[in-house]
HTML snippet that shows the backbone in 3Dmol.js (N, CA, C, O; Angstrom):
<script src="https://3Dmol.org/build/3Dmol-min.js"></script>
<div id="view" style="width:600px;height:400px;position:relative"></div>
<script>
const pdb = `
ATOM      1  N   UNK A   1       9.470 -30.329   6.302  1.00  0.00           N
ATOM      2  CA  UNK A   1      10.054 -29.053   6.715  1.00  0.00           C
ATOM      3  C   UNK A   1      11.558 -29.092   6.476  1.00  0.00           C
ATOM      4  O   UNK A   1      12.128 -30.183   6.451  1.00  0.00           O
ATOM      5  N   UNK A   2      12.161 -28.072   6.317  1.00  0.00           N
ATOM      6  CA  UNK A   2      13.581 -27.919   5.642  1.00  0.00           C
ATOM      7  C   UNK A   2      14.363 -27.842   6.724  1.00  0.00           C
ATOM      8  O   UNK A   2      14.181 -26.641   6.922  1.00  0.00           O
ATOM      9  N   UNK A   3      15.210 -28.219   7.728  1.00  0.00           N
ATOM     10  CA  UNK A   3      16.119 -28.561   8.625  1.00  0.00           C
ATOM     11  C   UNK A   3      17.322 -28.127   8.344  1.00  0.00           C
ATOM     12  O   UNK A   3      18.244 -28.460   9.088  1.00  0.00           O
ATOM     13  N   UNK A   4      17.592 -27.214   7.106  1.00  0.00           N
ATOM     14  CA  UNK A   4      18.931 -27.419   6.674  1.00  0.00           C
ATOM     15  C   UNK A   4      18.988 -25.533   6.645  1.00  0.00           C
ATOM     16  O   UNK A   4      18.215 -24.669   6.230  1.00  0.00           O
ATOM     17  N   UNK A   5      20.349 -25.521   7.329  1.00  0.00           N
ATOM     18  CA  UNK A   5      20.449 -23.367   7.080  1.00  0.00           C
ATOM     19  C   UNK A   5      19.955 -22.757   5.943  1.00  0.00           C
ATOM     20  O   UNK A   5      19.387 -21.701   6.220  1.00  0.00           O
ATOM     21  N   UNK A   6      19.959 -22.959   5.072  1.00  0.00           N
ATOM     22  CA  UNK A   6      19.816 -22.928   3.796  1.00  0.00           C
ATOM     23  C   UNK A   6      17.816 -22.411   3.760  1.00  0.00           C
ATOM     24  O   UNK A   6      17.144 -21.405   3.532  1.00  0.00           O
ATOM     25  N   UNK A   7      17.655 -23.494   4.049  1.00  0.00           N
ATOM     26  CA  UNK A   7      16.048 -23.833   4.206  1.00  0.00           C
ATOM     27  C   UNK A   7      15.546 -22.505   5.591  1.00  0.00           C
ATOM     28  O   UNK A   7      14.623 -21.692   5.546  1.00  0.00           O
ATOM     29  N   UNK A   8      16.258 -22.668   6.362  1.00  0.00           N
ATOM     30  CA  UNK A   8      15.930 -21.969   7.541  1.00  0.00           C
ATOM     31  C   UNK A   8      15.619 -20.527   7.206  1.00  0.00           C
ATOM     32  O   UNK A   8      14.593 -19.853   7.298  1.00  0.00           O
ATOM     33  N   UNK A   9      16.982 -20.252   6.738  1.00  0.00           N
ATOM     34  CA  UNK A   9      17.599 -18.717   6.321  1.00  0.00           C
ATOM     35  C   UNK A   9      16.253 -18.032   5.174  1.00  0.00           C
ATOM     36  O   UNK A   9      15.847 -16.869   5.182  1.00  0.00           O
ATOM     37  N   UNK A  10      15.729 -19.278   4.168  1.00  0.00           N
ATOM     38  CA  UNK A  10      14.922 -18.785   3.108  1.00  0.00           C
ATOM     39  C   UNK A  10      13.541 -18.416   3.714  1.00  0.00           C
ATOM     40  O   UNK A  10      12.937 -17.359   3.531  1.00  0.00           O
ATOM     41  N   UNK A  11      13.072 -19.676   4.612  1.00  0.00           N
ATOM     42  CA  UNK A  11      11.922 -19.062   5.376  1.00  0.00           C
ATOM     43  C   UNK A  11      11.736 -17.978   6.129  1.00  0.00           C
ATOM     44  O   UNK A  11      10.905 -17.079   5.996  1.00  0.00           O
ATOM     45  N   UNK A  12      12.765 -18.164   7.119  1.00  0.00           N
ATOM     46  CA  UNK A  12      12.941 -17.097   7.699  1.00  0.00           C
ATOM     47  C   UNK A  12      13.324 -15.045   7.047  1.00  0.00           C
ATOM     48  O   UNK A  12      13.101 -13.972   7.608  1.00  0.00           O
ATOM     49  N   UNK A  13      13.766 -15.287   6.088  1.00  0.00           N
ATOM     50  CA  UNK A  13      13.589 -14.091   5.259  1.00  0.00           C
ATOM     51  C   UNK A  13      12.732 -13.723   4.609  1.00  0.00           C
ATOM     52  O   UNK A  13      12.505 -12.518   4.501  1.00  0.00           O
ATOM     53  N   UNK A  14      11.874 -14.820   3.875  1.00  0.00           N
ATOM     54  CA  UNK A  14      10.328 -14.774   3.494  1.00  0.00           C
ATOM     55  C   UNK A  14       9.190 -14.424   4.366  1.00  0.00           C
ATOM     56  O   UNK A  14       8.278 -13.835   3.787  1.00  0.00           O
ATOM     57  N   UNK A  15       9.060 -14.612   5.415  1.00  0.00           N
ATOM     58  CA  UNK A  15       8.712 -14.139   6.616  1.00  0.00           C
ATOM     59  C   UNK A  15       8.638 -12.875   6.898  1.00  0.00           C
ATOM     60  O   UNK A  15       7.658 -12.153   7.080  1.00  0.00           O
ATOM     61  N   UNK A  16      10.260 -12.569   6.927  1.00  0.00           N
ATOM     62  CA  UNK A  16       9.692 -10.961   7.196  1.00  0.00           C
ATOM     63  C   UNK A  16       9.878 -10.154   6.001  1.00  0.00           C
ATOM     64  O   UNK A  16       9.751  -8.956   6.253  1.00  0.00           O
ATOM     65  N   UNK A  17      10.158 -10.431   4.692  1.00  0.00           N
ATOM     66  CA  UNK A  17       9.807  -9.868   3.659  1.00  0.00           C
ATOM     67  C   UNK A  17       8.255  -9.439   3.474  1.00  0.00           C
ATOM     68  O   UNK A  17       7.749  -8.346   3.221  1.00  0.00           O
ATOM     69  N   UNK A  18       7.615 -10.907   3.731  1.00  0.00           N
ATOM     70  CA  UNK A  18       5.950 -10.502   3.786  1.00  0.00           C
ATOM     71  C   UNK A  18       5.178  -9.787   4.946  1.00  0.00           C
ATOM     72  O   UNK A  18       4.037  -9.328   4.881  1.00  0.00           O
ATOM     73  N   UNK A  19       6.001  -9.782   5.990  1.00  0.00           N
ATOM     74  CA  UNK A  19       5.479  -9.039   7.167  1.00  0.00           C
ATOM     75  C   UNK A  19       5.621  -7.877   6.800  1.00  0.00           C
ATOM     76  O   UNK A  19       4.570  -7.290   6.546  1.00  0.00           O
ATOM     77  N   UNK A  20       6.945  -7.084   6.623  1.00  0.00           N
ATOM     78  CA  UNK A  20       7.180  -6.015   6.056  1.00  0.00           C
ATOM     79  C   UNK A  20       6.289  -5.401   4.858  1.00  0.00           C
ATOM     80  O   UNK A  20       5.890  -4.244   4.988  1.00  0.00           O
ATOM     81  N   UNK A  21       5.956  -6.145   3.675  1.00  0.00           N
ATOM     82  CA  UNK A  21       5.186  -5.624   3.192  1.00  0.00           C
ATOM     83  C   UNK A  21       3.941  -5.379   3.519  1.00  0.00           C
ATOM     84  O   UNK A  21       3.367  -4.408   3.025  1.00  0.00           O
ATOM     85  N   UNK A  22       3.355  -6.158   4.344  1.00  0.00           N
ATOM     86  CA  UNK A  22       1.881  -5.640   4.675  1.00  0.00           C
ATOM     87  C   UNK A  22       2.293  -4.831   6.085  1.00  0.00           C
ATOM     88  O   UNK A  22       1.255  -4.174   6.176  1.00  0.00           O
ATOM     89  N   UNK A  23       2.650  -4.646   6.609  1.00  0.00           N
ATOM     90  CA  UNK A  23       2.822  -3.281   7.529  1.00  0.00           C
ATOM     91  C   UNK A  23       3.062  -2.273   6.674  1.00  0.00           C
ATOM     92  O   UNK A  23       2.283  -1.329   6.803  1.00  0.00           O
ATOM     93  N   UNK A  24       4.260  -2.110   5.463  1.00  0.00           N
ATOM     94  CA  UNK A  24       4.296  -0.590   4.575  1.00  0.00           C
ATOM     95  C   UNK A  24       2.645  -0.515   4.152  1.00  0.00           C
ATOM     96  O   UNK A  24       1.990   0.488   4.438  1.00  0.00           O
ATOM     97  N   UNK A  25       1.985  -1.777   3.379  1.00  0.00           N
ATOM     98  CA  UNK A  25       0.796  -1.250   2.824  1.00  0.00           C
ATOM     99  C   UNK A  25      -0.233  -0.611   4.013  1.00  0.00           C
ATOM    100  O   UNK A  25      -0.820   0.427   3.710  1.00  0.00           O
ATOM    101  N   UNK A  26      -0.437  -1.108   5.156  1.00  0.00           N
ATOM    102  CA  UNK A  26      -1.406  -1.243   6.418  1.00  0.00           C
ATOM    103  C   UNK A  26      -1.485   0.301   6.592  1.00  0.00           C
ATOM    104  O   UNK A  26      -2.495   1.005   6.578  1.00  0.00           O
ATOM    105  N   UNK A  27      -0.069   0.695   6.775  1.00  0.00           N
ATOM    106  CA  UNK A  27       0.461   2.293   7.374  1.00  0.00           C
ATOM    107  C   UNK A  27       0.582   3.063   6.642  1.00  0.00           C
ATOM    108  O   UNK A  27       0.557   4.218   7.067  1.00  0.00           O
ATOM    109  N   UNK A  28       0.782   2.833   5.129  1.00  0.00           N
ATOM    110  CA  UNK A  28       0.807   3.696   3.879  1.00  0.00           C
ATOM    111  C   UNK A  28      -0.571   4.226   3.861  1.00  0.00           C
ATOM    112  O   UNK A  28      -0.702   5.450   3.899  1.00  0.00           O
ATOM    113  N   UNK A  29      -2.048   3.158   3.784  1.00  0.00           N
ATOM    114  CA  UNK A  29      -2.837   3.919   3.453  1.00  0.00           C
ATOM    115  C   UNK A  29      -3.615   4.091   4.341  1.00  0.00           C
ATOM    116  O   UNK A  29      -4.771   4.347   4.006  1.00  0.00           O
ATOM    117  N   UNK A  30      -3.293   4.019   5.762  1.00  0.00           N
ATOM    118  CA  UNK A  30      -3.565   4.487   6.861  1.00  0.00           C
ATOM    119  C   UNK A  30      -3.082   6.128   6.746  1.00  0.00           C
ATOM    120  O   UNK A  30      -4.044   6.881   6.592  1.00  0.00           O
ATOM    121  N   UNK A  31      -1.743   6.800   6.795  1.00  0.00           N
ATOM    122  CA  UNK A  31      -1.419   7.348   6.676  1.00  0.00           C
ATOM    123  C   UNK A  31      -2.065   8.332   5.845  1.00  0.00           C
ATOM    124  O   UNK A  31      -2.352   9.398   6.391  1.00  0.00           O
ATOM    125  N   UNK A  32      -2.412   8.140   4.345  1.00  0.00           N
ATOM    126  CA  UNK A  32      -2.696   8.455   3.803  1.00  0.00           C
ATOM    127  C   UNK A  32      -4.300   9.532   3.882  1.00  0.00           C
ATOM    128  O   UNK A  32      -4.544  10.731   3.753  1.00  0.00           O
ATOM    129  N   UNK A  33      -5.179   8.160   4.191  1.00  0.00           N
ATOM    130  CA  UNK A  33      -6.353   8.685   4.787  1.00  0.00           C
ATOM    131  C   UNK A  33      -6.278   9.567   6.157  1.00  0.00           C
ATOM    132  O   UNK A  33      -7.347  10.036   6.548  1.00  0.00           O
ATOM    133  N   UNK A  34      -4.874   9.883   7.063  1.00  0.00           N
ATOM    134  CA  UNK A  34      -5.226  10.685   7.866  1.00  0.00           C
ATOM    135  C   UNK A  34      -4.768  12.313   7.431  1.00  0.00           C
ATOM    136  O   UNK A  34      -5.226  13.375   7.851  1.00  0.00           O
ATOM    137  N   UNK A  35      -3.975  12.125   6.696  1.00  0.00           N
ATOM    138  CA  UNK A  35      -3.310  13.265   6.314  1.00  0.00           C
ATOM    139  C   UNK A  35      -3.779  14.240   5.342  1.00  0.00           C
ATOM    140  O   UNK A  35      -3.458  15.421   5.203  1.00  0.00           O
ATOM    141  N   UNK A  36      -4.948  13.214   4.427  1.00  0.00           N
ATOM    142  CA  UNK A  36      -5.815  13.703   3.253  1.00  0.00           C
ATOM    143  C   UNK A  36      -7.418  13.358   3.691  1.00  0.00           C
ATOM    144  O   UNK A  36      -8.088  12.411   3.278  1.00  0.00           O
ATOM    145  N   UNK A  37      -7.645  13.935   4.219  1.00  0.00           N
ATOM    146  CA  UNK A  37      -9.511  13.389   4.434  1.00  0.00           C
ATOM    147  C   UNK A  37      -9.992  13.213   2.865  1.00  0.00           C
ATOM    148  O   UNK A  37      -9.168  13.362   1.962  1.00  0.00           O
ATOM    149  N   UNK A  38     -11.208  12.925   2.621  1.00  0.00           N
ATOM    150  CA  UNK A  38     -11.558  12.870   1.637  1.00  0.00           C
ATOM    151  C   UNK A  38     -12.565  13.853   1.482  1.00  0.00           C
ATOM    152  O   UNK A  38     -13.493  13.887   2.290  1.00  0.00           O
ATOM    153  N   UNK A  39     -12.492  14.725   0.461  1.00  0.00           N
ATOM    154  CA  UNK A  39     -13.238  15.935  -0.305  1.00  0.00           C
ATOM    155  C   UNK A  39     -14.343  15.678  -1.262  1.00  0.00           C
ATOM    156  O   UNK A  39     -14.303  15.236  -2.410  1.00  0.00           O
ATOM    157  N   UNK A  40     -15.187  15.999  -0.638  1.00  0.00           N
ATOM    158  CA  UNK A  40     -16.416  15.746  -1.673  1.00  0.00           C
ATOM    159  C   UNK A  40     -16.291  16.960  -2.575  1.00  0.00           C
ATOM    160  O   UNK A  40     -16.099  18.085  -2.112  1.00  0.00           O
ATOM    161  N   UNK A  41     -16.421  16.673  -4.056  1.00  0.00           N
ATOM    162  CA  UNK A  41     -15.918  17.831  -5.000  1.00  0.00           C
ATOM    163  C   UNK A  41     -17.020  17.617  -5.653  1.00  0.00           C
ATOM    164  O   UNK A  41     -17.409  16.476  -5.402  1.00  0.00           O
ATOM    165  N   UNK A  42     -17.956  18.357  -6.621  1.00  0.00           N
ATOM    166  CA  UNK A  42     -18.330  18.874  -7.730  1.00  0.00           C
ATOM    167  C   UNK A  42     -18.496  18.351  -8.972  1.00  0.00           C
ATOM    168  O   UNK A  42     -17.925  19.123  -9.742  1.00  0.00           O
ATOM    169  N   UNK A  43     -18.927  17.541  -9.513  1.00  0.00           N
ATOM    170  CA  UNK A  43     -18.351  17.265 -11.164  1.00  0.00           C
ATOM    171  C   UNK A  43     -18.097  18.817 -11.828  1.00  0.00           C
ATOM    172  O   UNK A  43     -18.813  19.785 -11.572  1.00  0.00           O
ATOM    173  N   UNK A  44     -17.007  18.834 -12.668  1.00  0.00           N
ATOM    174  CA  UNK A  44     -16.990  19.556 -13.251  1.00  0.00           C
ATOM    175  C   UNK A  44     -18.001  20.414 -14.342  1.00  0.00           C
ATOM    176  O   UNK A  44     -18.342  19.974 -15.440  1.00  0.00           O
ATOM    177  N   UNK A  45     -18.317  21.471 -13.892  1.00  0.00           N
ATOM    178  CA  UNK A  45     -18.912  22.550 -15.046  1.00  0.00           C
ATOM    179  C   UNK A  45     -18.523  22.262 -16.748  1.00  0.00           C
ATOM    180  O   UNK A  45     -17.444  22.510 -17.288  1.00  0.00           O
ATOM    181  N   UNK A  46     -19.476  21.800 -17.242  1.00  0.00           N
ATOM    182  CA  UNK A  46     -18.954  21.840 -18.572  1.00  0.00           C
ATOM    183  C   UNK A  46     -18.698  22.610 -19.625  1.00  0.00           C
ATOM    184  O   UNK A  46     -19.592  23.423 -19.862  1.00  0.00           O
ATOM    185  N   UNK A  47     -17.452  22.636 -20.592  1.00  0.00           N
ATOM    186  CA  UNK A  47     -17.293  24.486 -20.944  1.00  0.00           C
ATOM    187  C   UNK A  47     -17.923  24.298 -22.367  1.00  0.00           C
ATOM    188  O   UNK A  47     -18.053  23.360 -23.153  1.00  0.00           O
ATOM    189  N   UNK A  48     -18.291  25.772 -22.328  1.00  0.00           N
ATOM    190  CA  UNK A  48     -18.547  26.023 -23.747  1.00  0.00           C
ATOM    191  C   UNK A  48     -17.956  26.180 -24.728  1.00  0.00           C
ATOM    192  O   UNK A  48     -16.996  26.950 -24.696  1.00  0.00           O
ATOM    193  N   UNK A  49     -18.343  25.446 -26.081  1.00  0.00           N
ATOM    194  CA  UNK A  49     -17.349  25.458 -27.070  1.00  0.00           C
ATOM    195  C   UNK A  49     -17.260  26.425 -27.817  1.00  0.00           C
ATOM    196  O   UNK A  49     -18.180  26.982 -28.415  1.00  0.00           O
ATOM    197  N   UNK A  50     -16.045  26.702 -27.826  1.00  0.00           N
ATOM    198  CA  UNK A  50     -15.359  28.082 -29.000  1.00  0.00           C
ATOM    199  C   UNK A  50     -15.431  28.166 -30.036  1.00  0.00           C
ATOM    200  O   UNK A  50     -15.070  27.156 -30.640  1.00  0.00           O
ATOM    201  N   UNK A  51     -15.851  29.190 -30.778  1.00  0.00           N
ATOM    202  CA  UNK A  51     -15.944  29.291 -32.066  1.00  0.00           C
ATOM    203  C   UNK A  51     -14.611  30.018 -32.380  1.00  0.00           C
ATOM    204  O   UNK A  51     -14.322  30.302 -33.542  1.00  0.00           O
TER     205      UNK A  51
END
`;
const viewer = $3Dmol.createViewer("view");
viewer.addModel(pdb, "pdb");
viewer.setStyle({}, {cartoon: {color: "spectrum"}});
viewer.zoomTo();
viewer.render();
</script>
């Protein structure tokens, strides 16, 4: 283990670099799914071609 500020400072910022990112992802598509339900749609009608 790294004992030295240096060492401390790097873990310790790595830490919450990765915490931080998985809370934005956790709440992003949390968020996401509450704000947008999901829509069951249709395949599209296929068009007829033009002469």
């Amino acid at each position: 283990m790294m004992k030295t500020p240096v060492g401390l400072v790097t873990v310790t910022l790595s830490a919450a670099i990765l915490l931080a990112a998985s809370l934005l992802i956790v709440t992003g598509t949390q968020g996401e799914d509450r704000a947008h339900p999901p829509h069951v749609t249709a395949p599209a009608a296929k068009q007829a071609p033009r002469h």
